[in-house]
Legacy VTK file of the C-alpha trace (Angstrom):
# vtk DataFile Version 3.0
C-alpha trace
ASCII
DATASET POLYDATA
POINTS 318 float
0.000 0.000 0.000
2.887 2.517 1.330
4.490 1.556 -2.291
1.274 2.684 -3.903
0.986 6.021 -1.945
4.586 6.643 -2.781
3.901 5.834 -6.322
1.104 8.200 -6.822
2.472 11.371 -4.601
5.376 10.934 -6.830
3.542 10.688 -9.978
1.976 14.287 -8.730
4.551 15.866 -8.171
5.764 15.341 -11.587
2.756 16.350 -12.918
3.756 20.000 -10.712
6.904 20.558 -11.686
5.768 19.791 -15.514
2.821 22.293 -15.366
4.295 24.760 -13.608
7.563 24.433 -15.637
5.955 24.519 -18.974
3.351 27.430 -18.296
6.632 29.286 -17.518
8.497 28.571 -20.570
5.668 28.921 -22.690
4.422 32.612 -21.550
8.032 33.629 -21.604
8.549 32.782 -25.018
5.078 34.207 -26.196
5.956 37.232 -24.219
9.254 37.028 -26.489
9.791 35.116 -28.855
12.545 34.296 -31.254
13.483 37.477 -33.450
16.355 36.102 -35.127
17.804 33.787 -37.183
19.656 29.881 -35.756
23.505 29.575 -37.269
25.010 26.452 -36.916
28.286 26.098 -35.393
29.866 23.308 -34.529
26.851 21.315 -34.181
25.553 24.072 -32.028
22.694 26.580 -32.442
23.138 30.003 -32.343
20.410 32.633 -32.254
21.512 35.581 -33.974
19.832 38.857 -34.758
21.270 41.195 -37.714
20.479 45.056 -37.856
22.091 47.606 -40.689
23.914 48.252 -43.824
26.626 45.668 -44.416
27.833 48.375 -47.019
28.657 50.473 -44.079
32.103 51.952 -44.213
32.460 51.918 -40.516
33.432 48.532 -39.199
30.887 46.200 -37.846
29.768 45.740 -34.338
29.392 42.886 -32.288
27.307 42.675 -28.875
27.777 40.176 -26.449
25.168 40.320 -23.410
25.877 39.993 -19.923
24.432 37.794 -16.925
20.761 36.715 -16.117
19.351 38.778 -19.964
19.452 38.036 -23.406
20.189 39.527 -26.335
17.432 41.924 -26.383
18.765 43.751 -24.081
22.124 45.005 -25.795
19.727 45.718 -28.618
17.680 47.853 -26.710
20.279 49.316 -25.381
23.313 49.796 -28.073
22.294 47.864 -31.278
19.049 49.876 -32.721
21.118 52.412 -32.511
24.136 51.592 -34.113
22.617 49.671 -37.120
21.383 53.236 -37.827
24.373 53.573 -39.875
26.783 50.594 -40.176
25.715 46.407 -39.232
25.272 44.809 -35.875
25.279 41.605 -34.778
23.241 40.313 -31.623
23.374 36.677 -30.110
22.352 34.879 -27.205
25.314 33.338 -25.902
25.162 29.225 -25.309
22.213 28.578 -23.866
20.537 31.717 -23.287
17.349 32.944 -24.727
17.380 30.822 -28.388
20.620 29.471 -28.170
21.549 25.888 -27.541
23.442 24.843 -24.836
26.514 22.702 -25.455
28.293 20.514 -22.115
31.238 22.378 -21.970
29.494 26.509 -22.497
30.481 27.695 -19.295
33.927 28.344 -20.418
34.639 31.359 -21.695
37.207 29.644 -24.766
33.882 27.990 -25.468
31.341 30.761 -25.347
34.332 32.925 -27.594
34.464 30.120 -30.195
30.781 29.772 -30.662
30.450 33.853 -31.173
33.574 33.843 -33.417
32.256 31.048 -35.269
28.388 32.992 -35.761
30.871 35.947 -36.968
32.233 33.448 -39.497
28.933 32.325 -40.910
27.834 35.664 -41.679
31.135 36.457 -43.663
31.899 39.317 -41.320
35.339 40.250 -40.769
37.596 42.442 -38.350
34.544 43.531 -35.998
34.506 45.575 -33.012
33.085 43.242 -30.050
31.530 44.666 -27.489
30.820 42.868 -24.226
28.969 44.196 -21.469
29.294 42.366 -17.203
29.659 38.456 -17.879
29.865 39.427 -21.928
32.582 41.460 -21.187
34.522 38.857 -19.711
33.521 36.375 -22.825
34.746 39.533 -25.116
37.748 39.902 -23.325
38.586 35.859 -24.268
37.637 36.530 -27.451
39.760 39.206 -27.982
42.758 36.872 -26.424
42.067 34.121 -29.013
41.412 36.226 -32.173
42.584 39.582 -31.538
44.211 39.579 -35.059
40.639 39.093 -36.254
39.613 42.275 -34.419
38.954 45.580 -34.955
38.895 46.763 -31.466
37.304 46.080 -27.868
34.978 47.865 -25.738
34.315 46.692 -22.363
31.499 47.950 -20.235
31.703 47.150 -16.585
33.609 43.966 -17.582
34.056 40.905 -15.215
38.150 40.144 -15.332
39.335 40.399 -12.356
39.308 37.696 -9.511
37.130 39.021 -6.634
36.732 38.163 -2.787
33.710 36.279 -1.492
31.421 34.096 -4.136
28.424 34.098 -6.168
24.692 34.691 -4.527
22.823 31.352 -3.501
20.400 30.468 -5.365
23.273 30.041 -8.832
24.586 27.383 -6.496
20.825 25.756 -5.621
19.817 25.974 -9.006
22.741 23.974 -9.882
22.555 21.528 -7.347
22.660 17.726 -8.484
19.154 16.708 -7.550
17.436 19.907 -5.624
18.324 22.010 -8.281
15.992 20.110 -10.995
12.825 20.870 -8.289
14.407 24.512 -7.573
14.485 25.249 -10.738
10.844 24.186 -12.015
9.203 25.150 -8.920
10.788 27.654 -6.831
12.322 30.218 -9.497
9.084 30.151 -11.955
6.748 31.739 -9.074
9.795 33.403 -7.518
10.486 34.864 -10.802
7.079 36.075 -11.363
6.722 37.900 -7.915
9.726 39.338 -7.719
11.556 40.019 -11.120
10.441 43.865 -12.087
12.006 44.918 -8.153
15.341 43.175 -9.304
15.276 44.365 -12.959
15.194 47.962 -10.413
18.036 47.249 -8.314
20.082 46.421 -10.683
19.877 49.354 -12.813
20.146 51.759 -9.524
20.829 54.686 -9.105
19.466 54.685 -12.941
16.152 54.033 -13.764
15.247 51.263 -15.665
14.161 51.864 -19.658
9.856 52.045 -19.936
8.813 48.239 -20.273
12.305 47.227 -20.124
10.558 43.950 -18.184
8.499 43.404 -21.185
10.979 44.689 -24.037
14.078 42.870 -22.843
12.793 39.454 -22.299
12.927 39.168 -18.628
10.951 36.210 -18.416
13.118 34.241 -20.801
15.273 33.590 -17.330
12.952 32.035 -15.617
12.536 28.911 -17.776
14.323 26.248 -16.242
17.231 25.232 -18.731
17.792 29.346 -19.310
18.151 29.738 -15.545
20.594 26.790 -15.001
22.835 28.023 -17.487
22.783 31.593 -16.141
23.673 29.761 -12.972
26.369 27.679 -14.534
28.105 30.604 -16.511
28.069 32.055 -12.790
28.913 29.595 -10.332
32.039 28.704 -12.948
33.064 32.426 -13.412
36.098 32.518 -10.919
37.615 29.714 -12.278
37.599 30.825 -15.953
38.879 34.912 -14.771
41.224 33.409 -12.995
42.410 30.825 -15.902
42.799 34.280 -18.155
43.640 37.154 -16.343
47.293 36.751 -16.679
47.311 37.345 -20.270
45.619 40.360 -20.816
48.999 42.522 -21.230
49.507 40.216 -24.700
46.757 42.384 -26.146
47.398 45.084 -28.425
44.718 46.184 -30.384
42.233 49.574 -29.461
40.569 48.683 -26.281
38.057 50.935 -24.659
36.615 50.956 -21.076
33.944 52.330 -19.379
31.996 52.063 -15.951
30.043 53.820 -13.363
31.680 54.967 -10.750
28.120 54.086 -8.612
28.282 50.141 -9.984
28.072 47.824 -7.330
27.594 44.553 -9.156
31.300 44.884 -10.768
33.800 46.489 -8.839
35.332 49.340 -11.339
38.651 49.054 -8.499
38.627 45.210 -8.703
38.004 45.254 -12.807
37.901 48.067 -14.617
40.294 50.332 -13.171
42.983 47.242 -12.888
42.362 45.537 -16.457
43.189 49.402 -17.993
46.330 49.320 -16.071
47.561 46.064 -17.729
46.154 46.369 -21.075
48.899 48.606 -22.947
46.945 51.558 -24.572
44.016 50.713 -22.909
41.711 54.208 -22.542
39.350 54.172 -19.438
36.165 56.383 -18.707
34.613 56.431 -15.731
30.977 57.676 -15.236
29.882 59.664 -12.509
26.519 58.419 -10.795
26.202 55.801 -13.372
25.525 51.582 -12.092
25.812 48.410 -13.325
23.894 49.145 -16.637
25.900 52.191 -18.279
24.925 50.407 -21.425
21.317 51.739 -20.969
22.313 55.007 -18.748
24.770 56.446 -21.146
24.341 54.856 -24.307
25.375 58.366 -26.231
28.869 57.905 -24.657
29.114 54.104 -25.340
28.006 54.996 -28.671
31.292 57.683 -28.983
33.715 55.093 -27.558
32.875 52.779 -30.535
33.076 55.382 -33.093
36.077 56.297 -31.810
37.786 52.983 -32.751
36.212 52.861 -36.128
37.722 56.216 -37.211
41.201 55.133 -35.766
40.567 51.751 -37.910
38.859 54.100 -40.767
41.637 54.116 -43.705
43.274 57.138 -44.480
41.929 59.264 -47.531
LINES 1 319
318 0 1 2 3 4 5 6 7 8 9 10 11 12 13 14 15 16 17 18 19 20 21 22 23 24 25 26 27 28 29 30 31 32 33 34 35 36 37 38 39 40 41 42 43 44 45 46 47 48 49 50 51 52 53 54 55 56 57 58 59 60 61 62 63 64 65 66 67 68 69 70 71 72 73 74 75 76 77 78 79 80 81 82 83 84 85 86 87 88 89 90 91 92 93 94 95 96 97 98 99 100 101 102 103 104 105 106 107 108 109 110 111 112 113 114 115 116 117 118 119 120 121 122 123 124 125 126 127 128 129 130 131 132 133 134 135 136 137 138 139 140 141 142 143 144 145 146 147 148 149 150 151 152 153 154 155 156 157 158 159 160 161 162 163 164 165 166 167 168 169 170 171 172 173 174 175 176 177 178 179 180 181 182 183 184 185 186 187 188 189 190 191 192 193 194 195 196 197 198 199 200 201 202 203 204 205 206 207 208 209 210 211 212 213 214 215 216 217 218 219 220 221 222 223 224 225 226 227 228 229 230 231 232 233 234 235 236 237 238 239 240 241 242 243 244 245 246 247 248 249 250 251 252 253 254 255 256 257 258 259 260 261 262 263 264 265 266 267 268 269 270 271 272 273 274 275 276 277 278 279 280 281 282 283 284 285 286 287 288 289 290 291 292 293 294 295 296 297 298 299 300 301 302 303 304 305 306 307 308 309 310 311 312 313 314 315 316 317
């Protein structure tokens, strides 16, 4: 009988995680769906969104997202913009939003080789990557493994430092061996819904946050289950891959730019920023007064300047 009862509370809570799961996934992706295109590399899909003239005479632009978003929002932010007058490229990196997930994507060689090979596929050559938080860290490897390719950097309030203390909780619960399949179904859909538009606030403080940016960027996209456990992975393995890198970051030579807000408290500018320009010969740092964590949305006309900056230094002479 006990066997029985087991069977059937099981079989129920199954049924739970799978409703509750699914209803997640699927009004996320209603909410926002795929707006791209899927490129193939390596056996891996890649969603990728395209924006401007590829006639443009000013180099082309590639934007690589940071932690717990999606591509959306470096095109809200930056990539409208910009394809105003020369082409952009937007992806989801492994995993996130429309983009598949391979075993080993929490390394940044990895998450590099996929958006190099994207690059590739389009026939786009010598671009200027730009990598915002976590993408600034995966910009910064790319730049290590195909700076020749490049033709320039910006960094906004990059990760590339190692830093004290570790990573908030629940990227280690949701990552968990067997608790993290239940946290991750359960917990983080409701949690998600309840409390997502206060953190999307935090997180931009002391900015504000764009109008609808809960609705325009995606948010919800996070909150399905295999989205949020490789946010979490990319996270929880972040350490490990700075620290595997940041003793290289003098071999670079080409234009690098670097900004941050001097009121970010996500990403130390002391810890990152302000070191990384230090090392990086040539490097040229800004910092912003009163500006956080999202400088990409704050002061997008002076990310905007840093960029064309490097493409009329790369700009051939007359």
């Amino acid at each position: 009988m006990m066997r029985v009862v087991l069977y059937f509370a099981f079989s129920a809570l199954l049924i739970l995680v799978a409703g509750v799961s699914g209803c997640a996934s699927l009004n996320a992706e209603k909410l926002a769906p795929m707006i791209g295109e899927r490129i193939e590399v390596d056996g891996v899909d890649m969603h990728v969104v395209t924006a401007g003239p590829r006639d443009s005479a000013k180099p082309p632009v590639v934007l690589i997202h940071g932690a717990s978003v999606n591509l959306r929002d470096m095109k809200i932010a930056l990539g409208d913009e910009l394809a105003r007058d020369r082409f952009v490229i937007m992806l989801d990196r492994p995993g996130r939003g429309y983009s598949e997930r391979p075993e080993d994507a929490h390394k940044l060689e990895k998450q590099a080789a996929l958006i190099k090979g994207a690059v590739d596929a389009l026939g786009v050559e010598r671009p200027i990557v730009v990598g915002q938080s976590f993408g600034g860290a995966v910009a910064l490897r790319y730049a290590l493994d195909y700076q020749d390719e490049m033709t320039g950097l910006v960094l906004l309030a990059p990760v590339s430092h190692e830093w004290p203390g570790g990573v908030d909780w629940h990227n280690h619960a949701a990552t968990a061996p067997a608790l993290g399949f239940l946290f991750r179904r359960l917990i983080i859909p409701a949690y998600g819904a309840v409390a997502a538009r206060d953190v999307v606030e935090a997180s931009f403080a002391p900015n504000e946050a764009p109008e609808n940016y809960y609705e325009r960027a995606g948010v919800p996209l996070l909150f399905r289950a295999g989205d949020f456990k490789a946010n979490a992975t990319d996270v929880v393995n972040l350490k490990d891959e700075i620290r595997a890198q940041q003793g290289r970051y003098q071999d670079l030579k080409l234009p690098v730019v670097i900004a941050t807000g001097t009121a970010d408290d996500t990403v130390s500018p002391e810890i990152h920023s302000k070191t990384l320009a230090n090392e990086i010969e040539g490097a040229t740092l800004t910092l912003l007064p009163d500006t956080g964590h999202a400088l990409h949305h704050a002061e997008t006309a002076t990310i905007i300047e840093m960029i064309n900056a490097i493409s009329a230094v790369a700009a051939p002479a007359n």
